[in-house]
N, CA, C and O atoms as a DFTB+ gen file, in Angstrom:
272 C
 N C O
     1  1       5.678     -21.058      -9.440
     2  2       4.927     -20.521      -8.311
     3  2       4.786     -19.008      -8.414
     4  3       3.887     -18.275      -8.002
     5  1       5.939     -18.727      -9.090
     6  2       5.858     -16.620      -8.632
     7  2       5.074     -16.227     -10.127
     8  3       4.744     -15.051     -10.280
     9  1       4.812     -17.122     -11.110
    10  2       4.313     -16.756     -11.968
    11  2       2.971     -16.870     -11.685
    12  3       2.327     -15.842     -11.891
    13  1       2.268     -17.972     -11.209
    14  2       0.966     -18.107     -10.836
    15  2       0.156     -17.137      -9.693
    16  3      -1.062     -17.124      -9.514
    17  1       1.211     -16.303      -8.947
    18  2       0.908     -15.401      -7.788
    19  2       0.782     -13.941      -8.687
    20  3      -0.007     -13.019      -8.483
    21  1       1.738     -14.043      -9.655
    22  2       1.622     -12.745     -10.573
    23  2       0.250     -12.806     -10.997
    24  3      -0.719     -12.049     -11.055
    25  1       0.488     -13.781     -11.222
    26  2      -1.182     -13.731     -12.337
    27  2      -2.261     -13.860     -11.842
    28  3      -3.212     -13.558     -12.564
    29  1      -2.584     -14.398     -10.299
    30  2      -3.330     -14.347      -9.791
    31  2      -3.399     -12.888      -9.373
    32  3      -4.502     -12.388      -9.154
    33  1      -2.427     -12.267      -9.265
    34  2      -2.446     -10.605      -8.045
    35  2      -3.180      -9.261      -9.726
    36  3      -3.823      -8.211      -9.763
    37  1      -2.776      -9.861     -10.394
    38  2      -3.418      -9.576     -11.890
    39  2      -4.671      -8.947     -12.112
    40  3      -5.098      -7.833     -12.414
    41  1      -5.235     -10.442     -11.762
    42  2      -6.724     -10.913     -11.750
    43  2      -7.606     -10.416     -10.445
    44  3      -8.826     -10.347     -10.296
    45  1      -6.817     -10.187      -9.806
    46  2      -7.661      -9.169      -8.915
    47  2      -7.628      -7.799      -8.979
    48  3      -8.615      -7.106      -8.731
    49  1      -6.338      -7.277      -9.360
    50  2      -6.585      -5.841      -9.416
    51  2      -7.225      -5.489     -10.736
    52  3      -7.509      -4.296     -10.844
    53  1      -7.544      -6.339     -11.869
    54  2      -8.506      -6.283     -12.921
    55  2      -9.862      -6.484     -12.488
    56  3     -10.796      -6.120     -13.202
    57  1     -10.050      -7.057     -11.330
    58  2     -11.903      -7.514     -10.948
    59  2     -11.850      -6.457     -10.035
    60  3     -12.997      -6.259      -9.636
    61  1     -10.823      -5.460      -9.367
    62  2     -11.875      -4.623      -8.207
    63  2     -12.072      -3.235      -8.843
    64  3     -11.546      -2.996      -9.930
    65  1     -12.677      -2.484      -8.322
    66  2     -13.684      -1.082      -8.456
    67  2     -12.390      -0.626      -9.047
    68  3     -12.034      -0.714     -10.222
    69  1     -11.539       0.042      -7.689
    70  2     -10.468       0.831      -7.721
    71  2      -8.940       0.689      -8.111
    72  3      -8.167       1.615      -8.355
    73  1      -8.608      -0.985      -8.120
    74  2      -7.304      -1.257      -8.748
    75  2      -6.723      -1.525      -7.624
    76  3      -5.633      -2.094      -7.686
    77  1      -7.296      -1.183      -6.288
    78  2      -6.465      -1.765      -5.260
    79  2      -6.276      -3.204      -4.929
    80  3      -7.262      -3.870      -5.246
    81  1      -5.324      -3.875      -4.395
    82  2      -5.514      -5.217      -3.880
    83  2      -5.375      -4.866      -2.175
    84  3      -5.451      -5.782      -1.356
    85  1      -5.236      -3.924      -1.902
    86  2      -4.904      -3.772      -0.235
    87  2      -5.755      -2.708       0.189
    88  3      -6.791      -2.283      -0.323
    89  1      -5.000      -2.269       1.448
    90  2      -6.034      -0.724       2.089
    91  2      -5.556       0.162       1.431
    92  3      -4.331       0.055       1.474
    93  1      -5.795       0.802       0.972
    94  2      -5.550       2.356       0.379
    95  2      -5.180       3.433       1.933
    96  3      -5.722       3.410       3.038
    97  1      -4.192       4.188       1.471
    98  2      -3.283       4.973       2.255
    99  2      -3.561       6.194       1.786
   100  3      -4.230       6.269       0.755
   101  1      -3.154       7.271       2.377
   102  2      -3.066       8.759       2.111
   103  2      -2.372       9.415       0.630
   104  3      -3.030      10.227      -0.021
   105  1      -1.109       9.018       0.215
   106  2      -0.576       9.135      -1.024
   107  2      -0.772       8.493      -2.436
   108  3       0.063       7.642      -2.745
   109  1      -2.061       8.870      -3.612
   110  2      -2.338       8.609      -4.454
   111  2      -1.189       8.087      -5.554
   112  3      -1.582       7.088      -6.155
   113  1      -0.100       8.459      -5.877
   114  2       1.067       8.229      -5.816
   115  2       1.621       6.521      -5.453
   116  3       1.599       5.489      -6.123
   117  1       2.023       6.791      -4.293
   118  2       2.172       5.417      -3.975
   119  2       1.252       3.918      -3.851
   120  3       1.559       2.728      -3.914
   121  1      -0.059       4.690      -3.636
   122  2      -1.143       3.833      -3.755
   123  2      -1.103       2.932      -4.960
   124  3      -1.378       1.732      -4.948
   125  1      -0.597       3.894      -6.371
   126  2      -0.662       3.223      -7.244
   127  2      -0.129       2.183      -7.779
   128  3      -0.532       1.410      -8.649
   129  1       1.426       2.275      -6.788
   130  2       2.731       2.061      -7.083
   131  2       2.188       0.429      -6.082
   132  3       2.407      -0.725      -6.451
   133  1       1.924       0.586      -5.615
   134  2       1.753      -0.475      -3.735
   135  2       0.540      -1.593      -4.258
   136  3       0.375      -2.808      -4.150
   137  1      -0.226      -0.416      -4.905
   138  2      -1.936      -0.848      -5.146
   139  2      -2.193      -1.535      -3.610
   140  3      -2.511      -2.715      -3.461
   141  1      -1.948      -0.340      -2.236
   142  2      -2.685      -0.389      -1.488
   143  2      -1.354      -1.531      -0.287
   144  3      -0.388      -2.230      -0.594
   145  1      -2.064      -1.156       1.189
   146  2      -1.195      -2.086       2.165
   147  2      -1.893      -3.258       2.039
   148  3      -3.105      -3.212       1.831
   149  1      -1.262      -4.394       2.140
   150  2      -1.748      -5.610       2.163
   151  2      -0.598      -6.788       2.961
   152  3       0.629      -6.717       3.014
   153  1      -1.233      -7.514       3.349
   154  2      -0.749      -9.072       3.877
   155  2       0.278      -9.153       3.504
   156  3       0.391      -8.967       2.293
   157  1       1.852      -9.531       4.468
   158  2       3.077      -9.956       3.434
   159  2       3.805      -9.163       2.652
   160  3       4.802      -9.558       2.048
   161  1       3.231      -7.666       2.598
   162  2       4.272      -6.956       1.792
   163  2       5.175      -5.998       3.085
   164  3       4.685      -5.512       4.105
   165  1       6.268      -5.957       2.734
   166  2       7.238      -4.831       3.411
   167  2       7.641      -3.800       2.760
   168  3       8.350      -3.909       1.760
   169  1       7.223      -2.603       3.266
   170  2       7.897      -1.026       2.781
   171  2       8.381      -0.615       3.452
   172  3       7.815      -0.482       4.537
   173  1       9.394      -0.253       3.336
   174  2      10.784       0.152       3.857
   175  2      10.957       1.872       3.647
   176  3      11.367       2.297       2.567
   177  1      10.642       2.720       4.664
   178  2      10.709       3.656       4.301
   179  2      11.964       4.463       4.672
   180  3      12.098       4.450       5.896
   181  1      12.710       5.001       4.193
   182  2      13.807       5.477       4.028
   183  2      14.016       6.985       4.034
   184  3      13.222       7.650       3.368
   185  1      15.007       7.624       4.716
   186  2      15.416       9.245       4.521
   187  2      16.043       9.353       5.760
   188  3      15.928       8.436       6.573
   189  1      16.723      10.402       6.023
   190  2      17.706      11.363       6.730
   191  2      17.064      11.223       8.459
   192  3      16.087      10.511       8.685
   193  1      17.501      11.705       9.145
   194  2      17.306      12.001      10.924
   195  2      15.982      13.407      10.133
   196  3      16.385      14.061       9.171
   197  1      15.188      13.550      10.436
   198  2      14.285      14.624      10.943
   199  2      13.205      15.079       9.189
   200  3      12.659      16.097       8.765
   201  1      13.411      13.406       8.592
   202  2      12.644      13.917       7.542
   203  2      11.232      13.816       7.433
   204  3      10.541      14.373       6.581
   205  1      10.672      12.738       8.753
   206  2       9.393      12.764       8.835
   207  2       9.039      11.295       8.914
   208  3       7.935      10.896       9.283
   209  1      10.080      10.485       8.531
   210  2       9.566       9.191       7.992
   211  2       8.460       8.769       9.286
   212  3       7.699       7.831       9.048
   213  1       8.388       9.307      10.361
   214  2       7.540       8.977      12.136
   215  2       5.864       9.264      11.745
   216  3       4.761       8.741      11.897
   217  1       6.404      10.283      11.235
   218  2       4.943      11.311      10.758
   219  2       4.273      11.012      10.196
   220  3       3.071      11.129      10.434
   221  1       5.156      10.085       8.417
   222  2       4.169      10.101       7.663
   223  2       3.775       8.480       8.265
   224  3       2.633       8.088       8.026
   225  1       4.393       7.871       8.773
   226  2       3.960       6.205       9.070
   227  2       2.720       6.326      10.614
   228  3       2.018       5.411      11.044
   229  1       2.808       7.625      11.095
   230  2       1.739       7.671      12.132
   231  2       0.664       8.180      11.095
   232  3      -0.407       7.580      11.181
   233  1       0.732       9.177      10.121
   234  2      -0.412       9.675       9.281
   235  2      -0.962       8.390       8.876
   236  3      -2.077       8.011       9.233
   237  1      -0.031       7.594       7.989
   238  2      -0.667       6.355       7.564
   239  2      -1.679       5.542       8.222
   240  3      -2.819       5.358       7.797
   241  1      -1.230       5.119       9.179
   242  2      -1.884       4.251      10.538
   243  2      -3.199       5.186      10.785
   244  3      -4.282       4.603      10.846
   245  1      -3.167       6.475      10.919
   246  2      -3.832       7.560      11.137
   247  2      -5.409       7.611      10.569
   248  3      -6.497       7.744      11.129
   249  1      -4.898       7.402       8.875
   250  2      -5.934       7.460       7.885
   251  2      -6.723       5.941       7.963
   252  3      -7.928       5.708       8.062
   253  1      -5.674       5.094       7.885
   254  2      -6.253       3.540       7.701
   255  2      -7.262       3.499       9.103
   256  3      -8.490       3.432       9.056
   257  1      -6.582       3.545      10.135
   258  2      -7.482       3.023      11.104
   259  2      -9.016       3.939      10.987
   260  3     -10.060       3.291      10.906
   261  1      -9.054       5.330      10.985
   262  2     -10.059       6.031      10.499
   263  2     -11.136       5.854       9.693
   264  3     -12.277       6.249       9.931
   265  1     -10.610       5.010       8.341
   266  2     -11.348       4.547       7.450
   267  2     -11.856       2.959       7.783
   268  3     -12.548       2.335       6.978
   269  1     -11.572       2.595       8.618
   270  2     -11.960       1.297       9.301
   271  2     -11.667       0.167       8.883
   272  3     -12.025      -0.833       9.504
């Protein structure tokens, strides 16, 4: 099963424009890493009391909803 989902998730980021399979976010970087928010995945964002993690997950929401 997890082999056929690999290979299917494959085959799509080989057929689209940009390599994404999800929404594309603010950090080119992670975008690449993520290839985009999508259905079913969890990111867990992590760091200290006052590092931002509020900020950058409202920026996120921020950009996505913006871009429609």
């Amino acid at each position: 099963d997890g082999i056929d989902e690999l290979a299917q998730e494959l085959v799509e980021i080989a057929s689209s424009e940009d390599g994404m399979l999800g929404i594309k976010g603010t950090i080119t970087p992670l975008n690449n890493i993520f290839k985009g928010y999508r259905r079913g995945n969890m990111i867990v964002v992590g760091a200290s009391a006052g590092e931002g993690k509020s900020t950058f997950m409202l920026q996120e929401a921020s950009f996505i909803a913006a871009s429609g």
